[in-house]
N, C-alpha and C positions, 0 to 999 in steps of 0.2 A: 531537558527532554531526551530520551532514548528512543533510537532509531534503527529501524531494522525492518530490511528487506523480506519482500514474497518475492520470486522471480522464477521463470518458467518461459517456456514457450508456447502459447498462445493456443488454448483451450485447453491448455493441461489441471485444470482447475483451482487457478491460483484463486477465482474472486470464490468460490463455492468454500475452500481453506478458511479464506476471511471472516466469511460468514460466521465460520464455528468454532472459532479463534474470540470473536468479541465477547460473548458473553463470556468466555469461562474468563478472559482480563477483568471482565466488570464485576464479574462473582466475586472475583479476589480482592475488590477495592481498586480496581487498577481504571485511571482512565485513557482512554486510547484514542486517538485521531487515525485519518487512513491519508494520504495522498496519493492517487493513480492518475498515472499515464499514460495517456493511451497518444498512437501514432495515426489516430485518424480524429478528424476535427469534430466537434462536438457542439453543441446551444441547449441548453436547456433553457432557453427562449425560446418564444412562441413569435411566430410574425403576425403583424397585428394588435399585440399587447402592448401593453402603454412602456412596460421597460424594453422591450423589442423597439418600438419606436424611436425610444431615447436614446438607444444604442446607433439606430441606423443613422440619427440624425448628428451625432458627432459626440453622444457624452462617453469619455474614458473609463469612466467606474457607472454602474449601476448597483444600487442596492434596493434588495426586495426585503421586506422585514414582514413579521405577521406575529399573533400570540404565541405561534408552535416554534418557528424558525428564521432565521434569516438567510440572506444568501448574497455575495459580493459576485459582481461578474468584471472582469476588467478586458477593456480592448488591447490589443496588444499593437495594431495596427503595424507601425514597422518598425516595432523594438522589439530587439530578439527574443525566444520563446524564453522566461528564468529558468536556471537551475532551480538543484533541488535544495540549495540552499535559501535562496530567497524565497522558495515558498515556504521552506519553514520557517521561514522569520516572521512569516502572517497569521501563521497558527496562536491559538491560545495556548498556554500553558497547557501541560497534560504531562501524565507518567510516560506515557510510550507513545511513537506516530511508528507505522504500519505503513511501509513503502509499498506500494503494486504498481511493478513497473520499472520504469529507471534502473534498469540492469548494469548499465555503463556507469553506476555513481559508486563510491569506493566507500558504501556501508557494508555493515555484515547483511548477510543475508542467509535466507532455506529457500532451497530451488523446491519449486513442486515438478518431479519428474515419472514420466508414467514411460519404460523402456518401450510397452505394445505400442505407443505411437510412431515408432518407426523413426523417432528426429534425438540427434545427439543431444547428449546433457549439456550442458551449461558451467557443470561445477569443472569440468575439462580446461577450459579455455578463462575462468573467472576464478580470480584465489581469492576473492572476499568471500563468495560461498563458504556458509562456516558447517551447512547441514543440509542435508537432502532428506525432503519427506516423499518416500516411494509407498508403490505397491507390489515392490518386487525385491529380491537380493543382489545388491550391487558388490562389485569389486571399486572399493572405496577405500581409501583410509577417511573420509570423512565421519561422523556419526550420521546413520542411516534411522529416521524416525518413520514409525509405523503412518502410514498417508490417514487411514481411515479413524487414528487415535489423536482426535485434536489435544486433548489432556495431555497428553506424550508431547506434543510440539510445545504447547503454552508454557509446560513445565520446561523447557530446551529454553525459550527462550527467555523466560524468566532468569533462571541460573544463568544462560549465557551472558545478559548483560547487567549481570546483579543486579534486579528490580527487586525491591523490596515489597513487598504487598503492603498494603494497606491494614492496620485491626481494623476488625469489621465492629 
């Protein structure tokens, strides 16, 4: 699997990128996972519900399954939060996994950077940065991809980490 970073600072529209980033990978044959990290805590449990309960009550993994989807939740209690390695290692097979988030991990990555927001870039201070998608012209040596031409990125990252597409 191939891996590669969204990274930004925090409303600069890395998950809206994502969005429009999947299809044109799926158009191509390509299959995609995402992993995000977010620094504030999260359940997509319900209190109340019978796997909410199972969790409260001491089980370490729950799993919810149904015709459309399933979903593993795991307690972490006091084993430290994984890297981004072990959670790739849970993923299924796929072409490419899609980082959002995990700044600090030593993939490549495209910063999404918008200058009007007033907050330094990111590619400054991080050499994995391999590209920055703006809405403005930067003083870079980086390659600078048009923000609002998701096609323009797909194609950067495709060539970037020689993905081969799929025949359709």
């Amino acid at each position: 699997m191939k891996v590669f970073g969204i990274a930004g600072r925090s409303g600069s529209g890395k998950t809206t990128l994502l969005e429009q980033l999947l299809p044109r990978f799926k158009a191509r044959g390509l299959t995609v996972s995402i992993i995000k990290h977010t620094h504030h805590g999260f359940d997509i449990d319900k209190p109340g519900k019978d796997s909410w309960r199972h969790r409260e009550a001491g089980a370490q993994e729950v799993m919810l399954a149904c015709n459309a989807r399933w979903a593993l939740m795991r307690e972490l209690r006091d084993e430290p939060e994984p890297d981004l390695n072990a959670l790739l290692a849970r993923l299924a097979p796929c072409d490419l996994v899609l980082v959002e988030g995990f700044k600090q991990e030593p993939v490549p990555k495209l910063e999404v950077y918008r200058p009007a927001w007033g907050q330094p870039p990111l590619y400054l201070e991080r050499a994995d940065i391999s590209a920055v998608a703006t809405d403005a012209v930067l003083d870079t040596r980086l390659p600078c991809l048009p923000l609002n031409e998701p096609e323009v990125i797909v194609q950067f990252i495709i060539s970037y980490l020689n993905l081969l597409e799929s025949p359709c």
